[in-house]
C-alpha positions in Angstrom: 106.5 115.5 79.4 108.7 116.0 82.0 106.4 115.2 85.0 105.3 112.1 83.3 108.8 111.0 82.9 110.0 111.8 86.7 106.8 109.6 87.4 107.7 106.7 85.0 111.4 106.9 86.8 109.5 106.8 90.5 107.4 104.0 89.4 110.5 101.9 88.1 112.4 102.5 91.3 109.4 101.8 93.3 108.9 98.7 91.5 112.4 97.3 91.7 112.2 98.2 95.7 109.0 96.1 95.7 110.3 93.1 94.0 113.9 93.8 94.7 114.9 93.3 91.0 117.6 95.3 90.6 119.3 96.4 87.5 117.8 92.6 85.8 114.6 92.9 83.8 111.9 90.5 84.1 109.0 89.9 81.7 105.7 89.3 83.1 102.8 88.9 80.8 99.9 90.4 82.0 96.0 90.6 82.2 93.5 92.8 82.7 90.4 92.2 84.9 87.2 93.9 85.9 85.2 93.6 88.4 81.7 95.3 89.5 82.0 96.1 93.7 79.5 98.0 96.0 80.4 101.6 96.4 80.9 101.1 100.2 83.5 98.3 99.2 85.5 100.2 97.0 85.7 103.2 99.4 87.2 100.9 101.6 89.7 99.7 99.7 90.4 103.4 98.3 91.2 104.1 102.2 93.3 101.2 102.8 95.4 102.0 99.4 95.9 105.3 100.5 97.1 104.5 104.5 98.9 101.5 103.0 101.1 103.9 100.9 100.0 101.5 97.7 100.6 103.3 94.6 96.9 102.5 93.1 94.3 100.2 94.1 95.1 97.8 91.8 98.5 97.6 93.8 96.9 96.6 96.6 94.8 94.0 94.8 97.1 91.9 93.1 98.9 91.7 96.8 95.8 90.9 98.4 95.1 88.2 95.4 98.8 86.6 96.1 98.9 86.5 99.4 95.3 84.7 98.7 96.9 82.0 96.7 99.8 81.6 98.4 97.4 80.2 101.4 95.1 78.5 99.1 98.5 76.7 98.0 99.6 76.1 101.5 96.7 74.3 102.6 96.7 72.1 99.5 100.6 70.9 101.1 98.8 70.5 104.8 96.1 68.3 103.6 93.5 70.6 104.7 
């Protein structure tokens, strides 16, 4: 129990880093997806979680998914 709890405590402090929350609390309601990739594909993205110091890939996929529609959104303001 005590190894799970140092990592819940890692994760928290990791996350507040991340987001720079701080001691506030933030709710976020959440989702879960699936998705079927190519073996080749997901190696990939194992590797780059890994290098990246991401915590897991689905870490590194909700970044990748943001920054994503934070372009899309841009380009909708530019007129493209």
């Amino acid at each position: 129990m005590h190894i799970y709890h140092d990592y819940i405590s890692v994760h928290i402090a990791y996350l507040q880093w991340r987001f720079k929350l701080g001691k506030r609390r933030i709710s976020v309601e959440t989702a879960t997806i699936s998705a079927r990739l190519p073996k080749a594909l997901l190696d990939e993205i194992e590797r780059i979680t890994k290098e990246c110091h991401y915590m897991d890939v689905g870490d590194y996929l909700r970044e990748v998914i943001r920054k994503d529609l934070e372009a899309r959104r841009g380009e909708k303001t530019s007129g493209k």
